[in-house]
OpenMM code with the backbone's topology and positions (N, CA, C; nanometers):
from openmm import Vec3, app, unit

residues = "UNK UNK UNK UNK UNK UNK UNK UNK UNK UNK UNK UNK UNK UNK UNK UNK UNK UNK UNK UNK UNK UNK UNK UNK UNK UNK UNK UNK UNK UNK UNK UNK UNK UNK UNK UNK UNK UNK UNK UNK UNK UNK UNK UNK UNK UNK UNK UNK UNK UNK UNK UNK UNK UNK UNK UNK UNK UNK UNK UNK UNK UNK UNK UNK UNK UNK UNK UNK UNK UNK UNK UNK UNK UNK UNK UNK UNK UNK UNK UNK UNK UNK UNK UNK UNK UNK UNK UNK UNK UNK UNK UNK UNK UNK UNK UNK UNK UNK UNK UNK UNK UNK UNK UNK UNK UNK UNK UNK UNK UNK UNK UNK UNK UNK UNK UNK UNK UNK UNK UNK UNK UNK UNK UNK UNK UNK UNK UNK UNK UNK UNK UNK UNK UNK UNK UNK UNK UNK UNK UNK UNK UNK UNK UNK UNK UNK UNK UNK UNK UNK UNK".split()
positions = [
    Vec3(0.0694, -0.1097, -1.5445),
    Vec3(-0.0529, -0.1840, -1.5237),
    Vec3(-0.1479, -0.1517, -1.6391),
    Vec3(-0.2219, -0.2700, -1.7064),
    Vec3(-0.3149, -0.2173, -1.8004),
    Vec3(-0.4469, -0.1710, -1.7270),
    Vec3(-0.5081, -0.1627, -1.8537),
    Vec3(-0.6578, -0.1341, -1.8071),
    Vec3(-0.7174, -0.2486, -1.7519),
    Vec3(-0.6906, -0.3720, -1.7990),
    Vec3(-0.7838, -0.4848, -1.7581),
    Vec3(-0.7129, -0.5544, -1.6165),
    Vec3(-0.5542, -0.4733, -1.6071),
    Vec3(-0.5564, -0.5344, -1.4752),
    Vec3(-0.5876, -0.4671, -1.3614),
    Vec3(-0.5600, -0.3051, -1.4011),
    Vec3(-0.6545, -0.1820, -1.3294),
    Vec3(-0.7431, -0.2375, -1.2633),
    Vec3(-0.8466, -0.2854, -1.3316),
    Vec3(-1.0116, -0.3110, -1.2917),
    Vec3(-0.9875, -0.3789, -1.2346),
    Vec3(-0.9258, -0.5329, -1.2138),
    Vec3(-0.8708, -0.6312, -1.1379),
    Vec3(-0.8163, -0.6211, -1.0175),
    Vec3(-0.7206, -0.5339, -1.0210),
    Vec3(-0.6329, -0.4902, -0.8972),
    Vec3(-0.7359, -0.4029, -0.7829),
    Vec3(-0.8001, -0.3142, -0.8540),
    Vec3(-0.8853, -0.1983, -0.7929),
    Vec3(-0.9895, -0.3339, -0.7326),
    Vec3(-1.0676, -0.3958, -0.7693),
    Vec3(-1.1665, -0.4624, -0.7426),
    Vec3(-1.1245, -0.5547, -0.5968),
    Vec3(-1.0180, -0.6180, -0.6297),
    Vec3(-0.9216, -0.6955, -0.5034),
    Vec3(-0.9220, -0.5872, -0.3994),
    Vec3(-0.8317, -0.4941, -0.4354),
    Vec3(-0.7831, -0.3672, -0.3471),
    Vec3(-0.8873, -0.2979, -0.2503),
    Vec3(-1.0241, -0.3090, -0.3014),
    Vec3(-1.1032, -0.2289, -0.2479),
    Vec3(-1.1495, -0.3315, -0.1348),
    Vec3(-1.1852, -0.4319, -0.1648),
    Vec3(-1.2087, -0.5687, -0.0565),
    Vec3(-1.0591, -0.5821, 0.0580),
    Vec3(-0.9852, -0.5995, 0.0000),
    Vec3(-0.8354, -0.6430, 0.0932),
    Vec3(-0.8575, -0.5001, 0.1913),
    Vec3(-0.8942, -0.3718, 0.1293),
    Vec3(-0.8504, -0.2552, 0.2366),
    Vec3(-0.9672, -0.2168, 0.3337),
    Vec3(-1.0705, -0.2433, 0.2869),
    Vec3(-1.1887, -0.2837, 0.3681),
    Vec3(-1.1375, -0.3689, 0.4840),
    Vec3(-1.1138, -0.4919, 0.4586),
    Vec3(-1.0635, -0.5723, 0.5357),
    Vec3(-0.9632, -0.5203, 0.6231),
    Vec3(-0.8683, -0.4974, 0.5775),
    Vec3(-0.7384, -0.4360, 0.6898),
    Vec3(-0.8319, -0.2851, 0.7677),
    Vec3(-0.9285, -0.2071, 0.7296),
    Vec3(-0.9875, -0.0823, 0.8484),
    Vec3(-1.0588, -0.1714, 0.9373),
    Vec3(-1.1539, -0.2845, 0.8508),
    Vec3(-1.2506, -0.3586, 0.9757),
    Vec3(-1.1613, -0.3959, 1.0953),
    Vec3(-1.0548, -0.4561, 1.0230),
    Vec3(-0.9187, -0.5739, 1.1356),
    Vec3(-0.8825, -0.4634, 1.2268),
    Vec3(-0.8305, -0.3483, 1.1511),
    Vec3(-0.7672, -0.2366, 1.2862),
    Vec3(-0.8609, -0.1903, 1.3994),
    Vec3(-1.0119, -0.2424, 1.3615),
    Vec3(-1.0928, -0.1766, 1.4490),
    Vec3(-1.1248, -0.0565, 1.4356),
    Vec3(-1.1227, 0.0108, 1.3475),
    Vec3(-1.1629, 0.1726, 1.3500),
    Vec3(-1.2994, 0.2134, 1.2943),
    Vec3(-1.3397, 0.0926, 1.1909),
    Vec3(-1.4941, 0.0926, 1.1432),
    Vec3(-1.5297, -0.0454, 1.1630),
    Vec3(-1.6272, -0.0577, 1.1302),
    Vec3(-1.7000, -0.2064, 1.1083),
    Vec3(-1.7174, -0.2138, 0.9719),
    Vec3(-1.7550, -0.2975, 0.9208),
    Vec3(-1.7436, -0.3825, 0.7858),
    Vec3(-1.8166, -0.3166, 0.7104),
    Vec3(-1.9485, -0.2231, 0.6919),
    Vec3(-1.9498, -0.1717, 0.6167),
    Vec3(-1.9470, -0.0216, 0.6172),
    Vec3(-1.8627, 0.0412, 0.7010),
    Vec3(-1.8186, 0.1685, 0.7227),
    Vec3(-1.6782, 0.1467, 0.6445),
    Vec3(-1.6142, 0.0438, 0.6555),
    Vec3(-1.4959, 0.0072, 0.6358),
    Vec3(-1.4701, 0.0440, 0.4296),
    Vec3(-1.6139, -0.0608, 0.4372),
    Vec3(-1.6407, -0.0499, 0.2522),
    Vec3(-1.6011, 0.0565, 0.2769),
    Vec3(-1.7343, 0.1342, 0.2657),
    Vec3(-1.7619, 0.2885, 0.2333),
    Vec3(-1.6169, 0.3447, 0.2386),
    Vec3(-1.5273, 0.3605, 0.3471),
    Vec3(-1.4293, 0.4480, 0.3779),
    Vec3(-1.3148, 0.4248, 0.2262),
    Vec3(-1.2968, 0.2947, 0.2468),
    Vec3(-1.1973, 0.2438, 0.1314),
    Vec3(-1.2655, 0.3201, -0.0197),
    Vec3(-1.3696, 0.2587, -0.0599),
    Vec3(-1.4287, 0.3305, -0.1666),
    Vec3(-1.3818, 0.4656, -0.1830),
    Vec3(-1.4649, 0.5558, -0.0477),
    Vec3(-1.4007, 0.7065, -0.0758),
    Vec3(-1.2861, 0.7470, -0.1177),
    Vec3(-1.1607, 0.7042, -0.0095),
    Vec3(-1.0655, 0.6814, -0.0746),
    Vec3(-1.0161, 0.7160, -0.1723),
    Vec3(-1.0500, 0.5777, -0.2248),
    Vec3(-0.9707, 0.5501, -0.3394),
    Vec3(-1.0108, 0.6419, -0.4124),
    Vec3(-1.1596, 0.6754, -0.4453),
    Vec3(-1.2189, 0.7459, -0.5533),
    Vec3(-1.1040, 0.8914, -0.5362),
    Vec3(-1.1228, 0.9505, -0.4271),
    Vec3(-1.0468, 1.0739, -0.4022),
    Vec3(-0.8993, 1.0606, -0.4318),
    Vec3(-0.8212, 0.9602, -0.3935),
    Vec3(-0.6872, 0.9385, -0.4292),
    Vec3(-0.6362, 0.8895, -0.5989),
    Vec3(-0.7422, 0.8614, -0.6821),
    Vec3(-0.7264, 0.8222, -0.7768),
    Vec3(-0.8538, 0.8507, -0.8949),
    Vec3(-0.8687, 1.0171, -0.8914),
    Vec3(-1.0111, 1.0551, -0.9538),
    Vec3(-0.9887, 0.9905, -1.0997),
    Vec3(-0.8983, 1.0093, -1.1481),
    Vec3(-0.8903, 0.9736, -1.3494),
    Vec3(-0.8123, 0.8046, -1.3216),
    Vec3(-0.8774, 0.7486, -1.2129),
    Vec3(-0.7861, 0.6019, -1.2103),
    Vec3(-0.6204, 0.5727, -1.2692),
    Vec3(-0.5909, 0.4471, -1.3358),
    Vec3(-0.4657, 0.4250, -1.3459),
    Vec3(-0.3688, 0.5798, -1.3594),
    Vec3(-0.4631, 0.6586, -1.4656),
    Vec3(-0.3739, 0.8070, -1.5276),
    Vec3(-0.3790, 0.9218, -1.4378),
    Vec3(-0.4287, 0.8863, -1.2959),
    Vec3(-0.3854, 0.9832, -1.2147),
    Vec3(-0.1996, 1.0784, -1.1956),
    Vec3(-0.2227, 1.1937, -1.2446),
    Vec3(-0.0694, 1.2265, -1.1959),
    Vec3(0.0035, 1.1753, -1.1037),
    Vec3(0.1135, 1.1393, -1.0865),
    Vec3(0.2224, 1.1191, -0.9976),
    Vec3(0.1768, 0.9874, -0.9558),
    Vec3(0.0465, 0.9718, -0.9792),
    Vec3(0.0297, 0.8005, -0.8690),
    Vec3(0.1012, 0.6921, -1.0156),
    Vec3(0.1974, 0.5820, -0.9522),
    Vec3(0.2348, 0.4782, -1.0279),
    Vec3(0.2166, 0.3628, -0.9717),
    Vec3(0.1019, 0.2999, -1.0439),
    Vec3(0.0584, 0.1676, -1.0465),
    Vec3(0.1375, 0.0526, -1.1514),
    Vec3(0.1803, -0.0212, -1.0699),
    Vec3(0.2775, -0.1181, -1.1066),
    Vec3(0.2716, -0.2458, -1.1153),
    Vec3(0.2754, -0.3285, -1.1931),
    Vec3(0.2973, -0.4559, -1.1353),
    Vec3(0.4137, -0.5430, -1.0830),
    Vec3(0.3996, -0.6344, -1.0315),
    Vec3(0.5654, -0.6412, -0.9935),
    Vec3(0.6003, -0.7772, -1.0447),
    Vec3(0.7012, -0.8082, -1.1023),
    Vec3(0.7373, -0.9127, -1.1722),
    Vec3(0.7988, -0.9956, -1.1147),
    Vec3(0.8133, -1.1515, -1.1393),
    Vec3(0.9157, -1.1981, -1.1157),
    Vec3(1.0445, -1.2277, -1.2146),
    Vec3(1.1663, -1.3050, -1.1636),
    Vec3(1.2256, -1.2763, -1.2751),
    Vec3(1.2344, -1.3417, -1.4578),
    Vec3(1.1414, -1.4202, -1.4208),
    Vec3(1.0500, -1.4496, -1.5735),
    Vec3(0.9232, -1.3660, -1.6156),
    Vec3(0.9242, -1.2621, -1.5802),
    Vec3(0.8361, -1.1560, -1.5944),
    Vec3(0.7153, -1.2155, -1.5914),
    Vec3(0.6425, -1.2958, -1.5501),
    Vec3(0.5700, -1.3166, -1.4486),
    Vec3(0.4958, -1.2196, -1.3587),
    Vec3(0.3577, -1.2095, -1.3226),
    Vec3(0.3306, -1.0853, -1.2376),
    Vec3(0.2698, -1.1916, -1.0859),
    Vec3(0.3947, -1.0943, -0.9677),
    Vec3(0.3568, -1.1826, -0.8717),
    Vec3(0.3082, -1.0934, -0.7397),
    Vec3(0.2577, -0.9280, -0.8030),
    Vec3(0.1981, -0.8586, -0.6724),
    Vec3(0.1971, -0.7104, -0.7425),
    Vec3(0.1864, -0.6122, -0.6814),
    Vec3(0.1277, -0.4849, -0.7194),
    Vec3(0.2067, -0.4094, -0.5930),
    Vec3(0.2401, -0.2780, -0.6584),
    Vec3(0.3245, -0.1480, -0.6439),
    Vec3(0.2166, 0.0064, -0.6113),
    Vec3(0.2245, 0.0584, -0.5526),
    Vec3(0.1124, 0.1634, -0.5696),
    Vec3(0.1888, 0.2894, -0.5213),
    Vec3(0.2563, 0.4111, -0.5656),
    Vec3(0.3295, 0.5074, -0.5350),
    Vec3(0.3010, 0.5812, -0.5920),
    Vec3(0.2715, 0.7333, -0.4832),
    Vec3(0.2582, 0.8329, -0.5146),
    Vec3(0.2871, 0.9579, -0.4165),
    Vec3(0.2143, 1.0625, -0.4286),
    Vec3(0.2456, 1.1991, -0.3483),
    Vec3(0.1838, 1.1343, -0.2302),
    Vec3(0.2745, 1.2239, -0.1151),
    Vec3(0.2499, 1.1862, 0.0429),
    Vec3(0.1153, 1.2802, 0.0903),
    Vec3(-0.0265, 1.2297, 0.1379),
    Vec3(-0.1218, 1.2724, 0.2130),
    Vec3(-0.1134, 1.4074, 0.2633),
    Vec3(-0.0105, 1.4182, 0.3324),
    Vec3(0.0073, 1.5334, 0.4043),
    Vec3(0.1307, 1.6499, 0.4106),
    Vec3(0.2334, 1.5694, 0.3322),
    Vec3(0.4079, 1.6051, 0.3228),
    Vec3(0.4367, 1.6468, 0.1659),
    Vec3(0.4181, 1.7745, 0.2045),
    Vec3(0.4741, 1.8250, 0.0139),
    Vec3(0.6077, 1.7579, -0.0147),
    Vec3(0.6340, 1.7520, -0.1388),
    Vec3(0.8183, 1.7147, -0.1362),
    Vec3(0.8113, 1.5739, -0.0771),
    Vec3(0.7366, 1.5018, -0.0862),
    Vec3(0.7341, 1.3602, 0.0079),
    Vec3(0.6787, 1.2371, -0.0954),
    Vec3(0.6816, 1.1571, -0.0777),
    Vec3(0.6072, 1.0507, -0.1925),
    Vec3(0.5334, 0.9354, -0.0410),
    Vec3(0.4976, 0.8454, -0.1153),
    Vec3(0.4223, 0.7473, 0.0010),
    Vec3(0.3697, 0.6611, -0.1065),
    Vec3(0.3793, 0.5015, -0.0138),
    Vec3(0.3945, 0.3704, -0.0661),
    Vec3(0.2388, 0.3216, -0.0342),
    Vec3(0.1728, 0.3680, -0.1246),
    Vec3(0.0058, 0.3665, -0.0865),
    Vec3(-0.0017, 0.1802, -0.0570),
    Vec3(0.0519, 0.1018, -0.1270),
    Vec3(-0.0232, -0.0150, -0.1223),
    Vec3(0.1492, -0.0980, -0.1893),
    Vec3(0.1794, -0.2108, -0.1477),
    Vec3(0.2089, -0.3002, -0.2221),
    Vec3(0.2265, -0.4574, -0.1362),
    Vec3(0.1437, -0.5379, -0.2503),
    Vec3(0.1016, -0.6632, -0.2274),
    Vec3(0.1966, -0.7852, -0.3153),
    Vec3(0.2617, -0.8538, -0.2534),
    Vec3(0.2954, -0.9460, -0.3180),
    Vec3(0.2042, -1.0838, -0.2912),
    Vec3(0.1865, -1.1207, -0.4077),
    Vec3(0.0646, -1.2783, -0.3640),
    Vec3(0.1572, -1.3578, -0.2838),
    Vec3(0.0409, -1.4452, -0.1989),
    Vec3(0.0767, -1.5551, -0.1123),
    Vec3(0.2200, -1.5929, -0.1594),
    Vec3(0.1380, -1.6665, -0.2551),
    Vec3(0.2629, -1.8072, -0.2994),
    Vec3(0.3921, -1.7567, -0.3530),
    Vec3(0.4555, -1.6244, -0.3275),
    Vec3(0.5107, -1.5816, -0.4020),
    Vec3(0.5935, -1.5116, -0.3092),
    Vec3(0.5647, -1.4773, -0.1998),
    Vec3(0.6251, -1.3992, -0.0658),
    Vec3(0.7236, -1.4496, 0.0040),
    Vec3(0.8316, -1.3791, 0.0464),
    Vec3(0.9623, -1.4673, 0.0951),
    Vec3(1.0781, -1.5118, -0.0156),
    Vec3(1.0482, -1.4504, -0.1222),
    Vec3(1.1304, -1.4542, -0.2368),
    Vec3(1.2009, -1.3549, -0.2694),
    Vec3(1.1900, -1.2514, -0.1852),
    Vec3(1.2881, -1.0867, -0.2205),
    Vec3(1.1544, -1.0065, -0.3323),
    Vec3(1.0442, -1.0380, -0.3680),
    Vec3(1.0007, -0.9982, -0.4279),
    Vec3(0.9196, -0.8339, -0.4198),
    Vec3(0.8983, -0.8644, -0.2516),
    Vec3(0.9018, -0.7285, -0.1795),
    Vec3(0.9964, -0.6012, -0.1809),
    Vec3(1.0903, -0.6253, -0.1465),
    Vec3(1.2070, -0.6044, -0.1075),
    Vec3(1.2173, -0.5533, -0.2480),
    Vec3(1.2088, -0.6293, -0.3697),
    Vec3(1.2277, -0.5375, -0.4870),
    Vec3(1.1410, -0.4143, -0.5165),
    Vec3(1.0256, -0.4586, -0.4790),
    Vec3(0.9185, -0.3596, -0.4935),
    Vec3(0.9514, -0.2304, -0.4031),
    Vec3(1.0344, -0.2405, -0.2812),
    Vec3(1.0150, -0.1051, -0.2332),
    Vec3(1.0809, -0.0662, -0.2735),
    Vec3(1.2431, -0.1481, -0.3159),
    Vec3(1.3562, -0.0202, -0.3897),
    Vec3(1.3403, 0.0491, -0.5504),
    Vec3(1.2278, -0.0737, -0.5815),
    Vec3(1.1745, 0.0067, -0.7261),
    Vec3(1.0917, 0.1738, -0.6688),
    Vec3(1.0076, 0.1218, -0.5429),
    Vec3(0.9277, 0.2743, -0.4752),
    Vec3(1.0626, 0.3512, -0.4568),
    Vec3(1.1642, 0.3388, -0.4054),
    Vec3(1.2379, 0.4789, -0.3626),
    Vec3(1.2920, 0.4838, -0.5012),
    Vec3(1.3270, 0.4273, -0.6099),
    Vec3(1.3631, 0.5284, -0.7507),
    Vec3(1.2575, 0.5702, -0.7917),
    Vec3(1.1054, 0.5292, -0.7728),
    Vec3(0.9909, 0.6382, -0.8505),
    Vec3(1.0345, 0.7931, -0.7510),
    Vec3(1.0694, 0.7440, -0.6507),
    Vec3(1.0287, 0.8566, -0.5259),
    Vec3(1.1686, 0.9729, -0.5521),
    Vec3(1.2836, 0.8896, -0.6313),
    Vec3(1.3743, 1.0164, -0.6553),
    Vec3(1.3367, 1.0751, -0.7268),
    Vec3(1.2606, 0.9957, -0.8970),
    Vec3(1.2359, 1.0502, -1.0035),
    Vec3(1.1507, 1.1306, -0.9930),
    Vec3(1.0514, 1.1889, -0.9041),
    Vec3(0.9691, 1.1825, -0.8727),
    Vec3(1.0200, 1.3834, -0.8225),
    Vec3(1.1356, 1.3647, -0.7686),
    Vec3(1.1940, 1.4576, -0.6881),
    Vec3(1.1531, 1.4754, -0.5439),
    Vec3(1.1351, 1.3900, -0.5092),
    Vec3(1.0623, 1.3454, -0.3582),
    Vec3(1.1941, 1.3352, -0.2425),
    Vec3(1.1926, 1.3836, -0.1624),
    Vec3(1.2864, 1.3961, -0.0609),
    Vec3(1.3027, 1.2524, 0.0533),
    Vec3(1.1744, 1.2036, 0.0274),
    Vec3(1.1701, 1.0883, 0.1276),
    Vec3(1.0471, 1.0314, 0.1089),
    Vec3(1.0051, 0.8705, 0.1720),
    Vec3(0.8804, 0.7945, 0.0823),
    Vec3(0.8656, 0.7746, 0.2136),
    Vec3(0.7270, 0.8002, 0.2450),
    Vec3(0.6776, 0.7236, 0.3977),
    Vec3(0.5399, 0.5709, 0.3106),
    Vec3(0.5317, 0.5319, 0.4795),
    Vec3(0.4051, 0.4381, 0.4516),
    Vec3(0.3554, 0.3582, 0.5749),
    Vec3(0.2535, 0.3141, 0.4898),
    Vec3(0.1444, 0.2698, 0.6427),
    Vec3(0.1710, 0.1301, 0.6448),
    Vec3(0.1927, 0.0718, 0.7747),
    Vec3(0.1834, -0.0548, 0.7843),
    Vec3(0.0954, -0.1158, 0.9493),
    Vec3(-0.0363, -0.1806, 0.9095),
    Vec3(-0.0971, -0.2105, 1.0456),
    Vec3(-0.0629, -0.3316, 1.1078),
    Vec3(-0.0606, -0.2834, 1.2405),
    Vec3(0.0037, -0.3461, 1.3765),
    Vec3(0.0260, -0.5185, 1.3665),
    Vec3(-0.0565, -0.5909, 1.2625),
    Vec3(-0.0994, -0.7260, 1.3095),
    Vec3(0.0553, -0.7967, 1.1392),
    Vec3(0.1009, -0.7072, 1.0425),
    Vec3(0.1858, -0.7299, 0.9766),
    Vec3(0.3576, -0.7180, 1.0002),
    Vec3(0.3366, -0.8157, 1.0869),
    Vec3(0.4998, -0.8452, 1.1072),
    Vec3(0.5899, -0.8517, 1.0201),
    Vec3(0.5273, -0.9284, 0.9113),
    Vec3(0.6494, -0.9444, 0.8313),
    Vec3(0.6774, -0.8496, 0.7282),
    Vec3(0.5443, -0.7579, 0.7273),
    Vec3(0.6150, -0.6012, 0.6121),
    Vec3(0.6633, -0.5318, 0.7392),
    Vec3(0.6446, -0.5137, 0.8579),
    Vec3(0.7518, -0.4529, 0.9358),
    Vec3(0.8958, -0.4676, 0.9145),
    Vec3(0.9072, -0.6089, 0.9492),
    Vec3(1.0550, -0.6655, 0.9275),
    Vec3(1.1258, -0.6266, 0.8160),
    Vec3(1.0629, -0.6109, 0.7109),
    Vec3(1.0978, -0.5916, 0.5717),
    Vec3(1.1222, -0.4290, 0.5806),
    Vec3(1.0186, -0.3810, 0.6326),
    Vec3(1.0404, -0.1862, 0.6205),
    Vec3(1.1765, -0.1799, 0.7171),
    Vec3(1.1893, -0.2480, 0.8202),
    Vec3(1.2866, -0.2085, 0.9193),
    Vec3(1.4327, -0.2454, 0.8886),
    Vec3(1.4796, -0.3429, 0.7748),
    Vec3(1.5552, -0.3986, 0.7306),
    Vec3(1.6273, -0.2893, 0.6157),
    Vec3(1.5069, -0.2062, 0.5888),
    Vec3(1.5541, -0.1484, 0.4663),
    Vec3(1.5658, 0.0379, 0.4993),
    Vec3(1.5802, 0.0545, 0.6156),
    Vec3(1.5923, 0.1600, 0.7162),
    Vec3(1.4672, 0.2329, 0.7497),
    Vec3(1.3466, 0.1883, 0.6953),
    Vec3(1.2431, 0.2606, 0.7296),
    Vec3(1.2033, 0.2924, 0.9227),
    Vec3(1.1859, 0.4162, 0.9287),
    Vec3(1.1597, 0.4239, 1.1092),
    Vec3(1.0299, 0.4608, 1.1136),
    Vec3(1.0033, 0.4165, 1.2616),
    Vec3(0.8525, 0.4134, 1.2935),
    Vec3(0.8201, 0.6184, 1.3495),
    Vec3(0.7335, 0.6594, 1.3075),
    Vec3(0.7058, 0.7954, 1.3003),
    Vec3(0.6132, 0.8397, 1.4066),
    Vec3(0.4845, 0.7237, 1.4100),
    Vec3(0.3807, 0.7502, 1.5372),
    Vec3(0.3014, 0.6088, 1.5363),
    Vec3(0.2896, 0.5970, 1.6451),
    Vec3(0.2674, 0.4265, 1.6853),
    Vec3(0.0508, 0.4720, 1.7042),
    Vec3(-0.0530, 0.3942, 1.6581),
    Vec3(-0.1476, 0.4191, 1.6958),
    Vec3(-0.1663, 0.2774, 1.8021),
    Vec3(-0.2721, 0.2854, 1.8913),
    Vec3(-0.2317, 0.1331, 1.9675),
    Vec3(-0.3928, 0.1327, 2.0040),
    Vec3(-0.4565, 0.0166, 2.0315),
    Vec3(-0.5918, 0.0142, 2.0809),
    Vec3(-0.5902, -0.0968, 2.2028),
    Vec3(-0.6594, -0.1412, 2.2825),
    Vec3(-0.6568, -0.2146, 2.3453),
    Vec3(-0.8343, -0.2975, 2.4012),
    Vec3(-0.8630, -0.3553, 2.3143),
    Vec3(-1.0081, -0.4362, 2.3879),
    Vec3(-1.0394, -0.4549, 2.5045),
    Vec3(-1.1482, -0.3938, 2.5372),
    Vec3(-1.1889, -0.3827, 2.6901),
    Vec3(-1.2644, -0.4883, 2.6656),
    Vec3(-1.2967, -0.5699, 2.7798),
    Vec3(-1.4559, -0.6493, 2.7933),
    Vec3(-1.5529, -0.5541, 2.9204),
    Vec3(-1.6386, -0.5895, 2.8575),
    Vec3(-1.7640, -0.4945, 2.9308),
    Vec3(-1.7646, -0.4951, 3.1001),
    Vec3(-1.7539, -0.4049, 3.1986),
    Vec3(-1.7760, -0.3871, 3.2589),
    Vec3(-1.8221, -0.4355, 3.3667),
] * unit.nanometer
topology = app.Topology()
chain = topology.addChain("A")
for resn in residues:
    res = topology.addResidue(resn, chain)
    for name in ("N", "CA", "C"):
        topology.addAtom(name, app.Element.getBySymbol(name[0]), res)
C-alpha cells in the first residue's frame, strides 16, 4: 500500500469501523468514532511502517485494486497473527477475491512464524462467515445481544 493510498484506506476505514461498533450496539455513533480512532492510533502508532502489521492491497487479476488486506500480531495471543480488517469493494465481491485475500493472510501468518491467524467477524455478516467457515475457520466465543422494548 502506498502512502497516498494509506491516507485513503485509513480515512474509509475509520468511518466503515465506526459504523460496524455503532451497528453491533456497543457504542453510539460518536463513542463509536472515538473508539475506532483510538484504536487504530494504538494499533498502528508509525502507520503503514508499523512492525509486523501488513497493509495490502488486493488485486484483481489485471492488477487492478479491488479491496484491502490488514494483518498482523494477535491482540491477545503471542505466537498468533489476526486478520485486523479485509474489505473487498462492492462491485467486486463474489469473485474469489476474498477468498484470495485470506490465503494471502495465512502465508503472511506463516512468514510471520505465527502458529495460527484468528479474526473478528460481526453477527449481521453472513457472507464473510460463509467464507471463514469454508476455509476451516471455527467460531471461538459467540457475543449475542438481544433488544428489549421498554417495559
Amino acid at each position: 500500500m502506498t502512502a497516498g493510498e494509506y491516507e485513503a484506506w485509513m480515512s474509509a476505514e475509520l468511518v466503515h469501523y465506526a459504523a460496524d461498533l455503532a451497528g453491533s450496539g456497543a457504542f453510539d455513533e460518536a463513542e463509536a468514532q472515538r473508539q475506532a480512532e483510538q484504536q487504530h492510533r494504538e494499533l498502528l502508532p508509525d502507520g503503514r511502517a508499523t512492525p509486523h502489521m501488513h497493509l495490502l492491497r488486493v488485486l484483481d487479476d489485471r492488477g487492478e485494486p479491488v479491496g484491502v488486506l490488514w494483518v498482523g500480531p494477535h491482540p491477545r495471543k503471542a505466537g498468533a497473527g489476526w486478520v485486523w480488517d479485509v474489505e473487498i469493494d462492492e462491485a467486486h465481491r463474489g469473485r474469489g477475491h476474498g477468498r484470495a485475500a485470506m490465503l494471502a493472510a495465512e502465508e503472511i501468518a506463516r512468514s510471520e512464524g505465527w502458529a495460527e491467524l484468528g479474526l473478528n467477524v460481526f453477527g449481521p455478516n453472513r457472507r464473510a462467515k460463509a467464507l471463514y467457515d469454508s476455509l476451516g475457520y471455527e467460531v471461538v466465543s459467540t457475543s449475542m445481544t438481544k433488544p428489549l422494548s421498554p417495559g
